[in-house]
C-alpha distance (Angstrom), angle and dihedral (degrees) to the residues before:
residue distance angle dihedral
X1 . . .
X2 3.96 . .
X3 4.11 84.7 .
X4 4.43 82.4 53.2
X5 4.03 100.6 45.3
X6 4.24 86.9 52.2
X7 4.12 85.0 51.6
X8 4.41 90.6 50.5
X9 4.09 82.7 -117.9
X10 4.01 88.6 119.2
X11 3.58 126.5 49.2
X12 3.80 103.8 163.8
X13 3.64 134.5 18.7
X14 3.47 126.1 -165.6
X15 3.83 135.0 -165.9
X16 3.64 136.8 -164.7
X17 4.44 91.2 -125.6
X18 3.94 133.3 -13.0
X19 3.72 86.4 -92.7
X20 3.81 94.9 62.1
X21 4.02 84.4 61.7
X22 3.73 99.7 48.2
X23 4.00 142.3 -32.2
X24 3.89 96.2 -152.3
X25 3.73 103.3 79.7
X26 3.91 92.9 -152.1
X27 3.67 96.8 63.3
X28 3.86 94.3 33.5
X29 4.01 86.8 52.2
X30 3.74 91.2 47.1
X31 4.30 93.1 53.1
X32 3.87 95.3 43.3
X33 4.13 104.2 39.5
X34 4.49 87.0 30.8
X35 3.66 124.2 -3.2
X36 4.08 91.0 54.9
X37 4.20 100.6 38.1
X38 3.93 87.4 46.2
X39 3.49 93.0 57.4
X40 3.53 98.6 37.0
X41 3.89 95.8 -124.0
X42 4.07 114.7 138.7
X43 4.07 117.9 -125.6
X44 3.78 118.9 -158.0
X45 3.45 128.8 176.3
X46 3.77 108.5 -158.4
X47 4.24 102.5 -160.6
X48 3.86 83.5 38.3
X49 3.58 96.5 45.8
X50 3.68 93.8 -146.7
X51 4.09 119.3 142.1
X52 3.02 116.9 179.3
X53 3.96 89.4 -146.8
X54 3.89 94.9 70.5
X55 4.04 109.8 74.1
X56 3.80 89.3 -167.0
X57 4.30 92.9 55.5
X58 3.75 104.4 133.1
X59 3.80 92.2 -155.1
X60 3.68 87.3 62.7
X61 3.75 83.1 75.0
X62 4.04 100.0 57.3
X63 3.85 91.0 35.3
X64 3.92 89.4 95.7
X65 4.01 87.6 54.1
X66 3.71 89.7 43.9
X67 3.82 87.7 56.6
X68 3.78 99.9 50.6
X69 4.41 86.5 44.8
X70 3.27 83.6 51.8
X71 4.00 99.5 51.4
X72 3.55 97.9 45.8
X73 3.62 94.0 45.1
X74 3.66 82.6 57.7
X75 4.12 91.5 43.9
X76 4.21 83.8 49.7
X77 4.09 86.6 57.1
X78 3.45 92.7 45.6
X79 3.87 97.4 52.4
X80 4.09 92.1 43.9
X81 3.54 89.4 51.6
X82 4.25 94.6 52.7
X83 3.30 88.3 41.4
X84 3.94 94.7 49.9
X85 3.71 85.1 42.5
X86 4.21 100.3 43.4
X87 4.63 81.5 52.3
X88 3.98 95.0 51.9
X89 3.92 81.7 51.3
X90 3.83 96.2 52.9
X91 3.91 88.1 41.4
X92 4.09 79.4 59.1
X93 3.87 91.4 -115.2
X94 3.79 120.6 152.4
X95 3.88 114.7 -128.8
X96 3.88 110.6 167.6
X97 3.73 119.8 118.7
X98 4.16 89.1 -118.7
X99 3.86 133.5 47.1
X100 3.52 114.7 -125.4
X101 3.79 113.2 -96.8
X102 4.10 103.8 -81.6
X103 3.95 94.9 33.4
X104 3.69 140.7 74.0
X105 3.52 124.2 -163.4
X106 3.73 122.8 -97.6
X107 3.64 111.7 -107.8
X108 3.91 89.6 -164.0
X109 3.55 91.2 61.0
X110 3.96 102.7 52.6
X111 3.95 83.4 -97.2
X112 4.08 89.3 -74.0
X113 3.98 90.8 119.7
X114 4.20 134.3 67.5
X115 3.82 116.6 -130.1
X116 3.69 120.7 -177.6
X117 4.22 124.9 -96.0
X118 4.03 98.7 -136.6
X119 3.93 78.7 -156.7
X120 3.36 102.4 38.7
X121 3.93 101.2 39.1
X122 4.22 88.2 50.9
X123 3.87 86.2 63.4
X124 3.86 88.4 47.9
X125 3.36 92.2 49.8
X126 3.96 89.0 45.8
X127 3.86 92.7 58.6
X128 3.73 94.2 50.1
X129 4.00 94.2 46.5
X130 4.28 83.5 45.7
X131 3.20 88.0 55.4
X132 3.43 111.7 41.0
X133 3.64 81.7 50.5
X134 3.80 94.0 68.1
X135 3.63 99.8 -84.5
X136 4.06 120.4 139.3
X137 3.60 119.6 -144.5
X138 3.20 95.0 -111.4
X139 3.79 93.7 60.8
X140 4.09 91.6 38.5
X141 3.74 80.9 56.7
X142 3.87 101.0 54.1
X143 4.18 87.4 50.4
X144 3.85 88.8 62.2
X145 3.55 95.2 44.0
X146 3.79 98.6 48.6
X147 3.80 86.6 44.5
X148 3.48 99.0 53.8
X149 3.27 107.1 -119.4
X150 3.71 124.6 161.5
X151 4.14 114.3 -117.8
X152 3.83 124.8 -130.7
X153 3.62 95.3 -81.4
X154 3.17 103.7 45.6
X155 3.72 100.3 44.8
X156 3.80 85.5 50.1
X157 3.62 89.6 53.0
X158 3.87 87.4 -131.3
X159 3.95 113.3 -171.8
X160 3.65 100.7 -131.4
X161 4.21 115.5 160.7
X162 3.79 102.8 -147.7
X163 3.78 103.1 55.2
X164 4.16 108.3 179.6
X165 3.75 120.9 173.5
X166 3.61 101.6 -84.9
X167 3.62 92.9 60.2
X168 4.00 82.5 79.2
X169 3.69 96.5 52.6
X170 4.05 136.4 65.9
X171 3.80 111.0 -114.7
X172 3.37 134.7 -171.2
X173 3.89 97.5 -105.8
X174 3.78 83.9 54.6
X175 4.37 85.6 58.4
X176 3.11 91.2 50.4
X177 3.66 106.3 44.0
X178 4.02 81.5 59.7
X179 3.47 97.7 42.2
X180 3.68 90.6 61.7
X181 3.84 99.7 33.4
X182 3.85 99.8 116.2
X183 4.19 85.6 -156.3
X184 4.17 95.1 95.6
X185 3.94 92.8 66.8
X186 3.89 83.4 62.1
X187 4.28 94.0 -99.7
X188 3.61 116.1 149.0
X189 3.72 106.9 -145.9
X190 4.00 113.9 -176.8
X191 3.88 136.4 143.0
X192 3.83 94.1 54.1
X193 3.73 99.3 126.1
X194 3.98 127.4 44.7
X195 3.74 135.9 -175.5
X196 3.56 120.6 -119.8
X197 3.57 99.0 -124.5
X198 4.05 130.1 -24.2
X199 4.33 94.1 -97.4
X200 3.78 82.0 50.0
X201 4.30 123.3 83.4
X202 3.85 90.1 -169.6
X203 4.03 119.7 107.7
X204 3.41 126.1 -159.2
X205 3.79 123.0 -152.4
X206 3.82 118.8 -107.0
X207 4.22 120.9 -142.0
X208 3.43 101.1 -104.3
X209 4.73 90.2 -110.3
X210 3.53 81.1 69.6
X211 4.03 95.9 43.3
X212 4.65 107.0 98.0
X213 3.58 102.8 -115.9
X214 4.49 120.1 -169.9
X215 3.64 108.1 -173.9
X216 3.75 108.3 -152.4
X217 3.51 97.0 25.5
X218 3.61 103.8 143.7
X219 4.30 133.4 -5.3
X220 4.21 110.8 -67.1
X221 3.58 116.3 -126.6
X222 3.99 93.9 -169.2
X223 4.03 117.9 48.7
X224 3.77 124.7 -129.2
X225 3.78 91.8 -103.6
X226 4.21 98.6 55.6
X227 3.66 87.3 39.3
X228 3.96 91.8 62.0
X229 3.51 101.9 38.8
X230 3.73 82.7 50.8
X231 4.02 93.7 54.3
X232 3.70 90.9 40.5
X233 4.07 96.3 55.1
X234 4.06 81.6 47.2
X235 3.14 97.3 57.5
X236 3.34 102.8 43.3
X237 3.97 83.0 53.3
X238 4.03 112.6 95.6
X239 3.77 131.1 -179.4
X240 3.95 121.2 -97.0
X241 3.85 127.2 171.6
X242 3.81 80.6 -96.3
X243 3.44 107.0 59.6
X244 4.03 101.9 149.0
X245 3.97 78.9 59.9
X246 3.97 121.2 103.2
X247 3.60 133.5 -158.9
X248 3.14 143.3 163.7
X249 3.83 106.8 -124.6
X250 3.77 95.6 37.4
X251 3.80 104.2 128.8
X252 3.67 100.7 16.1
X253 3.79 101.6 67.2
X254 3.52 130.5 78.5
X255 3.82 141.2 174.7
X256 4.01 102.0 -91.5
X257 4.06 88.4 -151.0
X258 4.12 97.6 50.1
X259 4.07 97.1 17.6
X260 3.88 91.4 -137.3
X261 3.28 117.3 121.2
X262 3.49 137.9 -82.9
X263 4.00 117.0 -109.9
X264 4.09 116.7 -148.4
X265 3.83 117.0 -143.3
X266 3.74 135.8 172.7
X267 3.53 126.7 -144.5
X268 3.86 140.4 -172.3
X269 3.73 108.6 -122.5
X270 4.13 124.6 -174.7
X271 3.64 117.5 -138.0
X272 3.94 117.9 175.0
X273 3.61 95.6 -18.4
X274 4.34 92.7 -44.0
X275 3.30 135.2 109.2
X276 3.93 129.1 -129.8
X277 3.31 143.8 173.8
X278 3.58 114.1 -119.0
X279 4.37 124.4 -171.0
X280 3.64 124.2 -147.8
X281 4.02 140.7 -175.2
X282 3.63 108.8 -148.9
X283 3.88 143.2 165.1
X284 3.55 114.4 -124.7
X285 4.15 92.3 -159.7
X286 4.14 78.7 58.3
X287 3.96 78.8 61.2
X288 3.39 100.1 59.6
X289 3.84 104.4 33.1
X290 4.00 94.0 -107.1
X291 4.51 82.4 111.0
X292 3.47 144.3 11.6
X293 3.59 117.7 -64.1
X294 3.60 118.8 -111.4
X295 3.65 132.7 163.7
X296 4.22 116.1 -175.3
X297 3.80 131.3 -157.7
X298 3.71 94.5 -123.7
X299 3.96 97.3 -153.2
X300 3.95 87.9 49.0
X301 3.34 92.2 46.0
X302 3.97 103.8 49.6
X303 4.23 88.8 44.0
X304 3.90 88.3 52.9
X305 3.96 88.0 52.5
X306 3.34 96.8 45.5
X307 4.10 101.4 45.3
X308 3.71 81.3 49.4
X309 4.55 93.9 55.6
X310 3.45 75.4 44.7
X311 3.68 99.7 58.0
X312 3.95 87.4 44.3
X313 3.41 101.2 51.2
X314 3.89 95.2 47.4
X315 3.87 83.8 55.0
X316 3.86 96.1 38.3
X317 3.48 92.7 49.7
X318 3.60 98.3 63.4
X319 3.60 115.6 72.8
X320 3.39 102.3 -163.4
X321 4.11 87.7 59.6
X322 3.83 86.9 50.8
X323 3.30 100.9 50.2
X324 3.96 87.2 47.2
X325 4.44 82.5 57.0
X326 3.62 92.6 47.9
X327 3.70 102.6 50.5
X328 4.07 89.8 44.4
X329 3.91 89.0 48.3
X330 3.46 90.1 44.1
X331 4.38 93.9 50.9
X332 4.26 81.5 48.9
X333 3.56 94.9 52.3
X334 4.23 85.8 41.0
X335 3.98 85.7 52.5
X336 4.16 84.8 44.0
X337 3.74 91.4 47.1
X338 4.04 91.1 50.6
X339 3.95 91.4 49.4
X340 4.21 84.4 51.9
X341 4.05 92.5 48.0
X342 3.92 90.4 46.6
X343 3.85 95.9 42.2
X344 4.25 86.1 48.2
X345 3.76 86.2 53.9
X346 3.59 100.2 50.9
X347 4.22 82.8 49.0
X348 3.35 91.4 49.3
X349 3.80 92.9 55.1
X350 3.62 91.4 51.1
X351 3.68 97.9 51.8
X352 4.35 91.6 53.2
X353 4.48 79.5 49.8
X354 3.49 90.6 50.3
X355 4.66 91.1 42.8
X356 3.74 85.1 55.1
X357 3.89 96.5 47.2
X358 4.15 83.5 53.4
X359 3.96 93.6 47.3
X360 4.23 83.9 45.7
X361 3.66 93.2 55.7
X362 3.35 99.5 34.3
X363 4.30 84.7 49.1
X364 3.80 77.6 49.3
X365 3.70 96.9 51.5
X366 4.16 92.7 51.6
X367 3.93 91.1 52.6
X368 4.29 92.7 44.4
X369 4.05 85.3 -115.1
X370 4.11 83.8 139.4
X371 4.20 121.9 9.9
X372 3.72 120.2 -112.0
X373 4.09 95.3 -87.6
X374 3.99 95.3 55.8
X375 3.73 87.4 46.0
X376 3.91 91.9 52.2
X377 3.68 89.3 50.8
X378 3.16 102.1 44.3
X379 3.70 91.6 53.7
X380 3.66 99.1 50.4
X381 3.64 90.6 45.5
X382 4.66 92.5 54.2
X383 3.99 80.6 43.3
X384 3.55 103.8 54.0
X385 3.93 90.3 45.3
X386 3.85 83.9 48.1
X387 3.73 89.2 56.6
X388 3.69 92.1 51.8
X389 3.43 100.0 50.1
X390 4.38 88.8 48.9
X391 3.28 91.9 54.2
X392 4.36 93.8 46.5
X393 4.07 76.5 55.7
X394 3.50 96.3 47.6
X395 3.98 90.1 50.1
X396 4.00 87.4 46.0
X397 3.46 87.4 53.8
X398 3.34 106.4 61.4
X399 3.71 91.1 37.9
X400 3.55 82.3 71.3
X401 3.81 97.7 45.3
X402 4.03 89.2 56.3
X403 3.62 95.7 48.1
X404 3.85 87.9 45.3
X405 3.98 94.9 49.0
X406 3.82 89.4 41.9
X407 3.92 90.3 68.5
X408 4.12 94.2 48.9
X409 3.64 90.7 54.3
X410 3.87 107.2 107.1
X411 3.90 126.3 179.8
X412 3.55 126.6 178.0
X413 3.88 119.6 -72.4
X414 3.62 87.4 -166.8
X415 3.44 98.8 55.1
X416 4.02 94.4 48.2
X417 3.60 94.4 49.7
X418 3.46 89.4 55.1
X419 3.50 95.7 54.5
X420 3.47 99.2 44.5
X421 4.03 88.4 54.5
X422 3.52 92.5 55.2
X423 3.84 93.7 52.0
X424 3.54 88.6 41.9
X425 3.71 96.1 47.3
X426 4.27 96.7 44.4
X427 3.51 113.3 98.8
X428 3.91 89.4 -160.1
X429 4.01 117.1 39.3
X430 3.74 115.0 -150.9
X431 3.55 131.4 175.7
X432 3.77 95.2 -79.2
X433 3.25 99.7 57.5
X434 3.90 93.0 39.2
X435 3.91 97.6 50.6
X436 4.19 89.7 45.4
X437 3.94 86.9 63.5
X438 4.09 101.9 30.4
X439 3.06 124.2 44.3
X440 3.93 96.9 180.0
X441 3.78 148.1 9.7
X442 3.76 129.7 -159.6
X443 3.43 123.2 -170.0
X444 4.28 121.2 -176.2
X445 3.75 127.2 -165.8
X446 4.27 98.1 -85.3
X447 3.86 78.2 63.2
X448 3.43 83.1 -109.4
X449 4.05 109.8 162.3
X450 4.15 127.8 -139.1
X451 3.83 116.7 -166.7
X452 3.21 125.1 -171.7
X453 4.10 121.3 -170.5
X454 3.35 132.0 -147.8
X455 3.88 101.4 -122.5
X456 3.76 123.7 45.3
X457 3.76 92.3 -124.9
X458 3.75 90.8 75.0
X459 3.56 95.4 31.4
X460 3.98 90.7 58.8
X461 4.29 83.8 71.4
X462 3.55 97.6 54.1
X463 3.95 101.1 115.6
């Protein structure tokens, strides 16, 4: 209409009341007392019986008031509605237009409760296993598309205006947003967006405290276990200029000199007139001359780390070998422990020589041996070297308490030995398997590699 009255097409528009026109009293005052007289079109509300024509209308008076009735009636809507909305939350009812992806709405329970899609929660179930398996996005992605299968808003029939091609096809944002939708363990989470004020359409994201949470809401598709391995491999996952790249080590390695971590690229390399692709671990602060510069044969690199897991968990899976390491790192630390207990002695000795020095000076002092100044420096001087041999003691000390607590720690041998067999036993390592047994990899400029495992029965063999 607006887009009509600037092109002359409209020269009077009528309505059946004020409210018809507008319920925000600012923009309804600005069309009837400027908008509408500046453009020459006439305004008449028929159940008001204002015209904007007829200078002498009474109504034009109260049409002010009407406005402002009119915009808090619509304010007094807007806050029964949230509030009827923010109580069907609490009461763990779901009230968004669409089911999640994997559910339908329960038409037994006024559509306020989640039931499961058997074919819709097997393909959900399908993108986790993919990708705990290894599988990118990207890749997951392509398998959907080349099989046919209908994305999220299509399948859910969602009415959306502006259709372009990729509304058809699964992307990788769309495996994502499902990977880290907390809704298939069963978790209701609502209230996480608000408007900024009822005239206003834009939402503002809420901190997730504030954010209504029902546990148990509905039936899980994906257990507690899948779902954490799945947020743990994503967030070890970072952005590099390659990102439809995989490997193996991305998001576990890091530059043992800076302690950022390590970002994989691919390059095309010519060698005697052919082209090849060529992978490389690098550290981008080695780039810009904020760390040591390092540049790492990726394929050399990922076969040295895993022959070395390899080595560990043949050794950590055999108990008898373990226990054989802990006993002879448990007679070092003994022998370290002694050296400690001697050395403290030795302190110890000096300290009760250096108390009788102060008591002989200060025995000295009393009986004018030595003047007031000699005595004060000679005092400081037996104190400070007192001070420095407490705190050597101190230091010895808890030397000794960290060797001693490092031989209570115990872990489960069960647990290790099961993990080692699996890595042992898989003919392809992926990142599941990989991060369950390491849980990080340093790597300095000799190429030189640091790994650190997750349990302290395979750390014990590091050398």
């Amino acid at each position: 209409m607006i887009q009509d009255i600037e092109e002359k097409k409209v020269n009077m528009v009528i309505t059946k009341d004020l409210s018809r026109l507008g319920r925000d009293y600012i923009k309804t005052g600005f069309y009837i007392e400027s908008y509408f007289p500046e453009k020459n079109v006439r305004y008449i509300s028929l159940l008001d019986n204002l015209d904007t024509f007829e200078e002498n209308s009474s109504a034009s008076d109260i049409t002010p008031f009407k406005a402002v009735l009119n915009d808090m009636y619509a304010k007094d809507i807007s806050k029964k509605i949230r509030s009827v909305c923010k109580q069907k939350r609490e009461n763990g009812q779901y009230i968004s237009t669409y089911p999640p992806y994997g559910y339908i709405k329960d038409t037994s329970d006024n559509l306020a409760h989640l039931i499961i899609d058997e074919y819709a929660s097997n393909i959900v179930k399908r993108i986790f296993e993919m990708y705990v398996s290894g599988m990118s996005s990207y890749q997951i992605a392509d398998i959907l598309n080349n099989e046919n299968i209908e994305p999220p808003a299509v399948y859910l029939k969602m009415n959306l205006v502006h259709k372009s091609e990729n509304f058809y096809k699964w992307r990788p944002t769309s495996i994502q947003n499902i990977l880290k939708n907390e809704v298939y363990l069963g978790r209701l989470l609502q209230g996480k967006t608000k408007k900024l004020s009822y005239k206003s359409k834009k939402k503002i994201e809420l901190p997730r405290e504030m954010w209504i949470v029902e546990e148990n809401a509905h039936e899980p598709i994906i257990n507690d276990d899948t779902f954490k391995k799945v947020q743990e491999i994503l967030e070890r996952k970072y952005n590099t200029r390659y990102r439809n790249r995989e490997y193996l080590l991305k998001g576990i390695t890091y530059c043992h000199n800076c302690g950022n971590k390590l970002t994989f690229i691919t390059k095309t390399e010519k060698y005697k007139d052919k082209r090849y692709e060529r992978r490389y671990a690098i550290c981008e602060k080695g780039r810009d001359g904020k760390c040591i510069r390092q540049y790492n044969n990726y394929e050399k690199l990922e076969k040295e780390i895993l022959a070395y897991v390899r080595k560990i968990c043949i050794l950590g899976s055999n108990i008898d070998t373990y226990k054989k390491v802990i006993l002879k790192k448990k007679n070092e630390n003994s022998e370290i422990i002694n050296d400690y207990l001697s050395h403290i002695k030795v302190l110890e000795e000096k300290i009760e020589n250096l108390n009788k020095k102060v008591e002989q000076i200060y025995d000295d002092r009393l009986n004018n041996v030595i003047d007031e100044n000699d005595y004060i420096r000679y005092s400081q001087k037996f104190l400070n070297e007192r001070k420095k041999i407490e705190e050597n003691i101190a230091s010895l000390k808890y030397k000794i308490e960290v060797l001693s607590s490092s031989e209570k720690e115990e872990v489960s041998n069960q647990e290790v030995k099961e993990k080692a067999k699996n890595f042992l036993d898989s003919p392809y390592i992926n990142k599941e398997i990989l991060f369950d047994i390491v849980d990080r990899i340093e790597v300095d400029e000799c190429k030189k590699i640091y790994i650190h495992f997750k349990f302290k029965q395979l750390n014990v063999y590091n050398g």
